[in-house]
Kinemage of the C-alpha trace (Angstrom):
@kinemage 1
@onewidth
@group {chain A} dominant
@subgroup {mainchain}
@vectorlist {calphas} color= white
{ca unk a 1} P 0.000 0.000 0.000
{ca unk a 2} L 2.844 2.684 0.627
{ca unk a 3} L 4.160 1.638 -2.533
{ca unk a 4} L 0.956 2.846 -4.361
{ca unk a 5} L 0.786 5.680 -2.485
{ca unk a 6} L 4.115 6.624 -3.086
{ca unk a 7} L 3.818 6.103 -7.229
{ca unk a 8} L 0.443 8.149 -6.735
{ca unk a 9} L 2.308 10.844 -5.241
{ca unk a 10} L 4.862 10.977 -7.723
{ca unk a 11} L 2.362 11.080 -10.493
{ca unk a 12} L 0.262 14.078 -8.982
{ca unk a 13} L 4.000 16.179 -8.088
{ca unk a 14} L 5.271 15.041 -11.698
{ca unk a 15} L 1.914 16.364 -13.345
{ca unk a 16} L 2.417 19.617 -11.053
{ca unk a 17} L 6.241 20.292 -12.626
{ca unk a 18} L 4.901 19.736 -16.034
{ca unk a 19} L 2.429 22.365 -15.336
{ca unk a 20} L 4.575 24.898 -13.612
{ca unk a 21} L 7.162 24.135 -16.512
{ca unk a 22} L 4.965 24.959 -19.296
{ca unk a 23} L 3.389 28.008 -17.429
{ca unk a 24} L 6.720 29.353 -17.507
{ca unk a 25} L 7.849 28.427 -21.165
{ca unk a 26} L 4.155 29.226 -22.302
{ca unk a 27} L 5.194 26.664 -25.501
{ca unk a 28} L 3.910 27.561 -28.860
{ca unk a 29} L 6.185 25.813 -30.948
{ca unk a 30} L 6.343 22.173 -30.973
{ca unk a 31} L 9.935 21.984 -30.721
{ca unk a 32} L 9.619 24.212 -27.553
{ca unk a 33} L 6.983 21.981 -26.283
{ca unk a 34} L 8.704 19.161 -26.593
{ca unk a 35} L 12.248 20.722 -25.140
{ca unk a 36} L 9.331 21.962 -22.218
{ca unk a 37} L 7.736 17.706 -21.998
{ca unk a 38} L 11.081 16.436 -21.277
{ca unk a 39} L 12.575 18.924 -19.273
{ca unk a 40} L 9.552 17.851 -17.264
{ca unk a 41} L 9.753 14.758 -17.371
{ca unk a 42} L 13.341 14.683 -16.127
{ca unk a 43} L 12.570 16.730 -13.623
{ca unk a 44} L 9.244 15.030 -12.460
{ca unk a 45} L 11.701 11.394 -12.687
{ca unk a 46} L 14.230 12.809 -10.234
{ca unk a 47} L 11.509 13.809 -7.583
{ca unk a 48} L 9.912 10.507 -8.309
{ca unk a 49} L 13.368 8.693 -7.633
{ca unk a 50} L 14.235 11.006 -4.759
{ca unk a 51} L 10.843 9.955 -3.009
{ca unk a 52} L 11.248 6.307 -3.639
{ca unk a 53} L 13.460 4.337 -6.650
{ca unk a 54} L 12.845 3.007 -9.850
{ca unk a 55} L 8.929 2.481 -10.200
{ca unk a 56} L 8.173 6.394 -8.841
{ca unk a 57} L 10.574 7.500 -10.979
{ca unk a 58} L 8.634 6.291 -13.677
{ca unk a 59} L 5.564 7.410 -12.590
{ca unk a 60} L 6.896 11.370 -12.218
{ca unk a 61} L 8.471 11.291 -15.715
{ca unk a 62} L 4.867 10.200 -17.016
{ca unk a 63} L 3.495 12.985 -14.967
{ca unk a 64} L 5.789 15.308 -15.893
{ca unk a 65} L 5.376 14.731 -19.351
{ca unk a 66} L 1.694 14.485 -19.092
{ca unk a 67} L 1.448 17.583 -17.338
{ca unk a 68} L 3.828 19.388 -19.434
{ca unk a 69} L 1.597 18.607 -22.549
{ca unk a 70} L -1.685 19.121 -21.527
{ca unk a 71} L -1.143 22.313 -19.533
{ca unk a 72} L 0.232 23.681 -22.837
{ca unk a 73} L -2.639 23.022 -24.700
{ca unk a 74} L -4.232 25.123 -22.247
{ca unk a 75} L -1.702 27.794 -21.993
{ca unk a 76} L -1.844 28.275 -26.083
{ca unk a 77} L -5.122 28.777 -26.032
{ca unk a 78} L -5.545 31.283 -23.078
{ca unk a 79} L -2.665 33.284 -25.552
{ca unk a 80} L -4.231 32.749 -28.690
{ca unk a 81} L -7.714 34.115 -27.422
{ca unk a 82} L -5.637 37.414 -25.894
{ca unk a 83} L -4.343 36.641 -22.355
{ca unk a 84} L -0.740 38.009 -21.541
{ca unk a 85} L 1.676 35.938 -20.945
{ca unk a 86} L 2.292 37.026 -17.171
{ca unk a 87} L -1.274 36.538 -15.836
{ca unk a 88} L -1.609 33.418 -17.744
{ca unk a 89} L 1.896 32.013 -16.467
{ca unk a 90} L 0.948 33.640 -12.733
{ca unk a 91} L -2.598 31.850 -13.371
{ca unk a 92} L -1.369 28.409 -14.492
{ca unk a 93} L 1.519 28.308 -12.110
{ca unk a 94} L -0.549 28.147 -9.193
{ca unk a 95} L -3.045 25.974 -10.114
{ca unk a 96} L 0.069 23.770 -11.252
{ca unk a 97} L 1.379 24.148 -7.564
{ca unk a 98} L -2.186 23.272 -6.530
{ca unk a 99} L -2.262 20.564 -8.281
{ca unk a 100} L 1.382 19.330 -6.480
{ca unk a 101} L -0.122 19.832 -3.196
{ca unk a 102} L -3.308 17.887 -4.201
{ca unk a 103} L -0.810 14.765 -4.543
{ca unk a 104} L -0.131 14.681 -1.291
{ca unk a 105} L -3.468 12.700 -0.755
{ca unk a 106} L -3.332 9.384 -1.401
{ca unk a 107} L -5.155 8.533 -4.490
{ca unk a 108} L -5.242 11.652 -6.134
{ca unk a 109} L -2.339 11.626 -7.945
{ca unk a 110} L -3.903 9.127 -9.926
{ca unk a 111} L -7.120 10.905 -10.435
{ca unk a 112} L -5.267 13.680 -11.771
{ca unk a 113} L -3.528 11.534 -14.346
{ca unk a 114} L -7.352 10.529 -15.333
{ca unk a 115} L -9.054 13.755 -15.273
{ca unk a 116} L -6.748 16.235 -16.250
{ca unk a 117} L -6.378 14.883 -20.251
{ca unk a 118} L -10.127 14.503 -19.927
{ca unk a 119} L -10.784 18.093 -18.646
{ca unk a 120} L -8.132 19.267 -21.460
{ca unk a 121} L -9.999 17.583 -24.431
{ca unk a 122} L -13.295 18.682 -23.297
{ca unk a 123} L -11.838 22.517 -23.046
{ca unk a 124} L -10.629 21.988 -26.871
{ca unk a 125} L -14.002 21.271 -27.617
{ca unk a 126} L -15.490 23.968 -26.498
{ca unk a 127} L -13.274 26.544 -27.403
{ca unk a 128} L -14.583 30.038 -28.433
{ca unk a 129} L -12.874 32.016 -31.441
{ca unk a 130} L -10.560 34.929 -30.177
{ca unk a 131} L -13.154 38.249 -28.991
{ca unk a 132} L -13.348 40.741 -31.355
{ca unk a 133} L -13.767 43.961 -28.976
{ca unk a 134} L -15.026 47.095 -30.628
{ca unk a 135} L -13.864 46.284 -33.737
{ca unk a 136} L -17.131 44.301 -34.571
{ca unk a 137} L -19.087 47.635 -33.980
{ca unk a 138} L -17.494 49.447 -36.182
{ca unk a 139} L -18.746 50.446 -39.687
{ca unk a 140} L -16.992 49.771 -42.517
């Protein structure tokens, strides 16, 4: 049972890296996404080994890597639609940290790995175009 919770944990803080990482990097190039996935993923690994060994190493590069990519998609959108990059990365960064801290209860780290894809593709769904401001009143 420690062992799961200890994978779990490592999940949910590697998902929380990827998150804070791509806050930061705000990727819109997939190059720089995927430079931003495995710098996560490295980094989620080495908290995952520093908690525990081999298996919750794997499970924080997976959670780094997750997090990395889906908090992107997120991030690109918030910039394409006309947030600035510091409130988004200020934004982001703490729900990223949030979602670290939600780790820390046993369980959740798997939920996370679950829900947060599934929250990420139902956001893409239902994604409204960029707003047009003023300019839609004016006359031409």
């Amino acid at each position: 049972m420690w062992e799961t919770y200890r994978i779990g944990l490592a999940l949910g803080l590697g998902i929380g890296i990827g998150g804070l990482v791509s806050a930061l990097v705000a990727p819109r190039r997939i190059l720089l996404l995927a430079a931003a996935a495995l710098a996560a993923a490295a980094a989620g690994a080495g908290v995952g080994y520093a908690i525990g060994g081999w298996h919750e190493a794997v499970g924080g590069g997976v959670g780094g890597a997750l997090g990395a990519l889906v908090v992107a998609m997120v991030v690109e959108g918030t910039l394409r639609r006309g947030g600035t990059r510091g409130g988004t990365a200020a934004l982001v960064g703490l729900a990223a940290l949030g979602l670290a801290a939600l780790a820390l209860v046993p369980v959740v780290g798997y939920l996370e790995a679950v829900a947060l894809p599934a929250l990420a593709a139902h956001a893409r769904r239902r994604q409204p175009e960029r707003y047009a401001g003023l300019r839609s009143l004016a006359r031409d």
